[in-house]
Backbone as JSON Lines, residues from 0, in Angstrom:
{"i":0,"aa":"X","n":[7.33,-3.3,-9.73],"ca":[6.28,-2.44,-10.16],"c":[4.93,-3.12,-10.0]}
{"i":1,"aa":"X","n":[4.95,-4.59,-10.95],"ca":[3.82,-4.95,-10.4],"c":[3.05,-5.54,-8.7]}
{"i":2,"aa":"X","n":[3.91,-5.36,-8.03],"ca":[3.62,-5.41,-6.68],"c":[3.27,-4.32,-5.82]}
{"i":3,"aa":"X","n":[3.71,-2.99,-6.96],"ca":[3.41,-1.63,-5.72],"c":[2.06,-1.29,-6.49]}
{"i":4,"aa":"X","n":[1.21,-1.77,-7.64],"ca":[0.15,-1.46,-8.02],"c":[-1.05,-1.37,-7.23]}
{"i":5,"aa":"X","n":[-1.45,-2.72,-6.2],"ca":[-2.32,-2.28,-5.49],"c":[-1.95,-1.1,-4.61]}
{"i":6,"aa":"X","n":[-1.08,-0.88,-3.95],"ca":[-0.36,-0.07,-3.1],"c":[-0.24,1.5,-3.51]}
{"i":7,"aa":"X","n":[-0.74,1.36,-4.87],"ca":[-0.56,2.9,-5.53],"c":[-1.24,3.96,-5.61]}
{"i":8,"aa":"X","n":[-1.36,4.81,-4.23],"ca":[-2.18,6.04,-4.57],"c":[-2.92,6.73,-5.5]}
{"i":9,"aa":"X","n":[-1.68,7.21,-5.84],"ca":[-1.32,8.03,-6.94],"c":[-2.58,7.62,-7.98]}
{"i":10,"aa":"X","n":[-2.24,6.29,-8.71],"ca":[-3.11,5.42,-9.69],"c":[-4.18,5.62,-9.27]}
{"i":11,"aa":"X","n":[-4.79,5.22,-8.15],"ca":[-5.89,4.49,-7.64],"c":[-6.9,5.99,-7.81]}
{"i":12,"aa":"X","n":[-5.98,6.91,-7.13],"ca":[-6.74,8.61,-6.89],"c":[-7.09,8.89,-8.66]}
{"i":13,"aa":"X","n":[-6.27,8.95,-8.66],"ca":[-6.61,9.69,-10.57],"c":[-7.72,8.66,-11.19]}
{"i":14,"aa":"X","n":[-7.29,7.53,-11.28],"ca":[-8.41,6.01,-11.8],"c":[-9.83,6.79,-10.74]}
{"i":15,"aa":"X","n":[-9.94,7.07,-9.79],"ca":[-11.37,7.23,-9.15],"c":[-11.9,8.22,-9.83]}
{"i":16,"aa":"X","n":[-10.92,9.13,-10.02],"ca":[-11.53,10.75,-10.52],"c":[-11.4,11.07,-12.36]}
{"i":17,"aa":"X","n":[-11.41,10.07,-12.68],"ca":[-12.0,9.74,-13.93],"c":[-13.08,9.07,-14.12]}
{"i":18,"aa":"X","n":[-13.41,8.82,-15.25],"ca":[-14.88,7.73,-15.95],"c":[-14.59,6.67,-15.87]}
{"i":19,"aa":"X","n":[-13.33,5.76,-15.11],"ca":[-13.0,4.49,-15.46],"c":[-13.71,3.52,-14.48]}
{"i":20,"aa":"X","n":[-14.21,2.11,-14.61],"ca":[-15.09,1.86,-13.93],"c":[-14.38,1.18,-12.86]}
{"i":21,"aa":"X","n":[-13.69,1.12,-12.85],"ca":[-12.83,0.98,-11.6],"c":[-11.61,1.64,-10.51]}
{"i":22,"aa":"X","n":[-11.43,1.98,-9.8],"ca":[-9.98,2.81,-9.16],"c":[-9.17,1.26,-9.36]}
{"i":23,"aa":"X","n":[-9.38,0.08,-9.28],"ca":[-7.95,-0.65,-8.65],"c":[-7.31,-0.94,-10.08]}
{"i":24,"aa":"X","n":[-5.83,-0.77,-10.07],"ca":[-5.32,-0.67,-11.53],"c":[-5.01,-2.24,-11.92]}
{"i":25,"aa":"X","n":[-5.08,-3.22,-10.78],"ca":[-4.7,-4.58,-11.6],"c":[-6.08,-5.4,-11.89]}
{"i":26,"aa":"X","n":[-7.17,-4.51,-12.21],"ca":[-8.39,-4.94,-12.71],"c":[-8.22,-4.65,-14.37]}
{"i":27,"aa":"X","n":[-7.03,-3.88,-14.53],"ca":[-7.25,-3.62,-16.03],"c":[-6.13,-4.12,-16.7]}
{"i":28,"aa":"X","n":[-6.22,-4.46,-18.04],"ca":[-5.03,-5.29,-19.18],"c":[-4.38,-4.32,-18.71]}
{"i":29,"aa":"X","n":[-2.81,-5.1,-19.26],"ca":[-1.44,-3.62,-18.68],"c":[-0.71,-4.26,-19.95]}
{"i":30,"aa":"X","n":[0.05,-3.16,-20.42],"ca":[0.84,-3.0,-21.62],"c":[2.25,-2.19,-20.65]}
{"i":31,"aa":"X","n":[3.47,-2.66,-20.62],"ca":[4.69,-1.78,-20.49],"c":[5.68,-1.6,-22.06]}
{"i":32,"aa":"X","n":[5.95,-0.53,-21.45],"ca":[6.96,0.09,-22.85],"c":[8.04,0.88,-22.06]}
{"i":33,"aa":"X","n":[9.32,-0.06,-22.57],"ca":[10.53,0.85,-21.81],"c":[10.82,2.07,-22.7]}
{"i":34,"aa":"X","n":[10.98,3.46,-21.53],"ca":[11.18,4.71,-22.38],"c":[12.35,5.61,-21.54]}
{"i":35,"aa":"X","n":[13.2,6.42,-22.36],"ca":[14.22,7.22,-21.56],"c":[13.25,8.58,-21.89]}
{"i":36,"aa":"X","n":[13.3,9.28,-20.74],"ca":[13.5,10.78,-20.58],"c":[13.61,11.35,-20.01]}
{"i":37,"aa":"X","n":[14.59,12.82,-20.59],"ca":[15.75,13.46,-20.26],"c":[17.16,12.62,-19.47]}
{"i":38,"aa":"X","n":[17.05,11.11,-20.52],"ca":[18.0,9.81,-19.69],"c":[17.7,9.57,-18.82]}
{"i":39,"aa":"X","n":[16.39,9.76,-18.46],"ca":[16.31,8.59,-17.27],"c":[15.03,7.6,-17.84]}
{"i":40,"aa":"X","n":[15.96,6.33,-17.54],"ca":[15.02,5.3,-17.86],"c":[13.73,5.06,-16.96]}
{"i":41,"aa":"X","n":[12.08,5.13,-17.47],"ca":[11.02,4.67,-17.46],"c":[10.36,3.79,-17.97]}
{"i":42,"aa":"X","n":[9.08,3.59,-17.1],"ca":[8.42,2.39,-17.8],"c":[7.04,2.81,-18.08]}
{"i":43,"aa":"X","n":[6.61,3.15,-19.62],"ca":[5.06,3.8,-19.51],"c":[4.23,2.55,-19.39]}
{"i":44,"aa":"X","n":[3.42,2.96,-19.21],"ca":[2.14,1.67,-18.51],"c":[0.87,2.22,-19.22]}
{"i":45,"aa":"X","n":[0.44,1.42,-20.36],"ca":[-0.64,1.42,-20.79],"c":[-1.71,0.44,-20.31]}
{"i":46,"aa":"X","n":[-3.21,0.95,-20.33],"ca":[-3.94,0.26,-19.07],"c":[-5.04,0.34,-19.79]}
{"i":47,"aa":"X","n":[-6.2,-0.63,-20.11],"ca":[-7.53,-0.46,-20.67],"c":[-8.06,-1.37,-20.17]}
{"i":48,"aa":"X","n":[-9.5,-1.36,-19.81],"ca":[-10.14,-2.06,-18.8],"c":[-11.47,-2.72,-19.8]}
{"i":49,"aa":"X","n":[-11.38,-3.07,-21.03],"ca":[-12.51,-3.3,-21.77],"c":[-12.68,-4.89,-21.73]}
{"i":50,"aa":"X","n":[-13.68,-5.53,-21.41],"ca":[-14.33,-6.64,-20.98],"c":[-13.57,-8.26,-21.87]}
{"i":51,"aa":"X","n":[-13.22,-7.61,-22.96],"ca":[-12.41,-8.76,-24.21],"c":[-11.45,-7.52,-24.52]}
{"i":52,"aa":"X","n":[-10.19,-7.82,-24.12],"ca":[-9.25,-7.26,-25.1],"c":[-8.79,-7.28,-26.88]}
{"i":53,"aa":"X","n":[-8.77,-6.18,-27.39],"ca":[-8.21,-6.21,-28.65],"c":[-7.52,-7.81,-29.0]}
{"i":54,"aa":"X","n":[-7.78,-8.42,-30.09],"ca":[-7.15,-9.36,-30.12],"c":[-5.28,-9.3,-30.3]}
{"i":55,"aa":"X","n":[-4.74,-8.24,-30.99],"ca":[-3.39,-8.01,-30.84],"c":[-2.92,-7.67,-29.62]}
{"i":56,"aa":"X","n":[-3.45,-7.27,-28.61],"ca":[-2.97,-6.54,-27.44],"c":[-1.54,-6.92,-26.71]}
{"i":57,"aa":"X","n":[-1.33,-8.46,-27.12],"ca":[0.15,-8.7,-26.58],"c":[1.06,-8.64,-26.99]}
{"i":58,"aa":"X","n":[0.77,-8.7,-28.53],"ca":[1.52,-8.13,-29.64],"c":[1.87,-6.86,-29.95]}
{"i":59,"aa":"X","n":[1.03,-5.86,-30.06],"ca":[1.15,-4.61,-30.1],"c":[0.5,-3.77,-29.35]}
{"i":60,"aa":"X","n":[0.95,-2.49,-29.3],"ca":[0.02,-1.37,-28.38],"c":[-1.22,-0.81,-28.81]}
{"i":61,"aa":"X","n":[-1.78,-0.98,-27.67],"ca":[-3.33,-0.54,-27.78],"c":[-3.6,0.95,-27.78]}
{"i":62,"aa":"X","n":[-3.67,1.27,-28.36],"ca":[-3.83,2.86,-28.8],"c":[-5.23,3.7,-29.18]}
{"i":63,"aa":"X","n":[-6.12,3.44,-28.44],"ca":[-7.81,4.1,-29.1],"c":[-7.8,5.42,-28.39]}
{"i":64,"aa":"X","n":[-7.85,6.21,-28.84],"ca":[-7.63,8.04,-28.44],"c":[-9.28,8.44,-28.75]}
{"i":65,"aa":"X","n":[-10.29,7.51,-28.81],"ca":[-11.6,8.18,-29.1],"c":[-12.31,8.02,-27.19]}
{"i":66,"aa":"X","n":[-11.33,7.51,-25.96],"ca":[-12.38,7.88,-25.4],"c":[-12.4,6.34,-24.49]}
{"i":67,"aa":"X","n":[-13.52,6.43,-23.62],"ca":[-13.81,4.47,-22.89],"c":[-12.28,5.04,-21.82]}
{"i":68,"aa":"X","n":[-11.71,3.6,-21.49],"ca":[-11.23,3.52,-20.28],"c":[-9.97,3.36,-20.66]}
{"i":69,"aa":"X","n":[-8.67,4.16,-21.44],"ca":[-7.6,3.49,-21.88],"c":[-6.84,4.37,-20.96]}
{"i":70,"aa":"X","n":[-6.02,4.38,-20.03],"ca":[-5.31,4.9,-19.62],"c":[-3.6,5.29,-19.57]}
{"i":71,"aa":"X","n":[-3.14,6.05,-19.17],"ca":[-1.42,5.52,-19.34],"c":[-1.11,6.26,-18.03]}
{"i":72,"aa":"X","n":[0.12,6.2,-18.17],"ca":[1.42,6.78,-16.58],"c":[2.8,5.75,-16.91]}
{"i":73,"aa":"X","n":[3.74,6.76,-16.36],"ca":[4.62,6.63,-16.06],"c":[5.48,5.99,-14.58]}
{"i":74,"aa":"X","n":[6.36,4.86,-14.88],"ca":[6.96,4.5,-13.54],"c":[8.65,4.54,-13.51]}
{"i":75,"aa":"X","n":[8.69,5.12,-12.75],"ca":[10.16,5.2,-12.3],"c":[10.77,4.16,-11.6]}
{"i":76,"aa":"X","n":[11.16,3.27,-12.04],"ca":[11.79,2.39,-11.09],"c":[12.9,2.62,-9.9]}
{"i":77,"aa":"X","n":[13.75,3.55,-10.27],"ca":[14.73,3.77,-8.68],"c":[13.91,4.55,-8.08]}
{"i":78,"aa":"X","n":[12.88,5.51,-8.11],"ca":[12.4,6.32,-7.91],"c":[10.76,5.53,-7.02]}
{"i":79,"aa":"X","n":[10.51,4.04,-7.71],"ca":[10.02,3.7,-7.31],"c":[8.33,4.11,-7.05]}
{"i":80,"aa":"X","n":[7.8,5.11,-8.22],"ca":[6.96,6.47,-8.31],"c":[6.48,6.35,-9.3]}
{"i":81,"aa":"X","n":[5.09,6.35,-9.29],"ca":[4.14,6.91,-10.81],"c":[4.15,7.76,-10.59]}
{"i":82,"aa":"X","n":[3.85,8.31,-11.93],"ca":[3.38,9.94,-12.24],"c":[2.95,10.13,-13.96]}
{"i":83,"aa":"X","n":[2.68,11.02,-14.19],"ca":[2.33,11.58,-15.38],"c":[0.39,10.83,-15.98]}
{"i":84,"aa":"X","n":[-0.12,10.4,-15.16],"ca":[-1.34,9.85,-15.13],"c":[-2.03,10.88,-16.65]}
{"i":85,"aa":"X","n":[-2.62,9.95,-17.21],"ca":[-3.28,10.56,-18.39],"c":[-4.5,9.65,-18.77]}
{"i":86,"aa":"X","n":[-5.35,10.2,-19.01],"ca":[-6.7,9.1,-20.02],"c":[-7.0,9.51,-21.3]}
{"i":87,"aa":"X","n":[-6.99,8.89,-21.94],"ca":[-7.4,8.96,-23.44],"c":[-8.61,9.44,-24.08]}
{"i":88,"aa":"X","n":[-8.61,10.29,-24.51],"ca":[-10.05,10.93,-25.01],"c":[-10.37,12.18,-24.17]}
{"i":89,"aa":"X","n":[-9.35,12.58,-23.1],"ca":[-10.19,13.06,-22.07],"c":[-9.38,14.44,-22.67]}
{"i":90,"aa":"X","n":[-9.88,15.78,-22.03],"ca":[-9.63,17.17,-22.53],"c":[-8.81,17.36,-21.84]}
């Protein structure tokens, strides 16, 4: 996963066409969280690009829903595929 990041469309397109100040996604902290759904195992990818990270950030999930650059998505590993691209704060 972390090798198809620069390589990732998908990311890079949605990251441009948001407020985030960057498209390339390994410019920003990354948080993974293994998740099943509908049984199939994923990996959500939390992403915030703020200059000093939260001091817990490796410890726990970064969660600010007011807005700035926090992003998430989903990766499929056999599938080999993001999807479900979302930003925080956004309508």
């Amino acid at each position: 996963m972390e090798k198809r990041l620069s390589k990732a469309t998908y990311l890079k397109d949605n990251l441009a066409h948001s407020a985030s100040p960057t498209s390339d996604p390994r410019h920003y902290y990354r948080q993974y969280v293994g998740v099943v759904e509908a049984g199939q195992k994923l990996i959500y990818i939390n992403t915030f690009c703020e200059h000093r990270p939260p001091v817990c950030w490796q410890h726990k999930l970064v969660n600010d829903c007011d807005g700035g650059c926090i992003c998430g998505a989903l990766y499929d590993p056999k599938a080999e595929e993001f999807s479900q691209f979302g930003v925080n704060g956004s309508a």
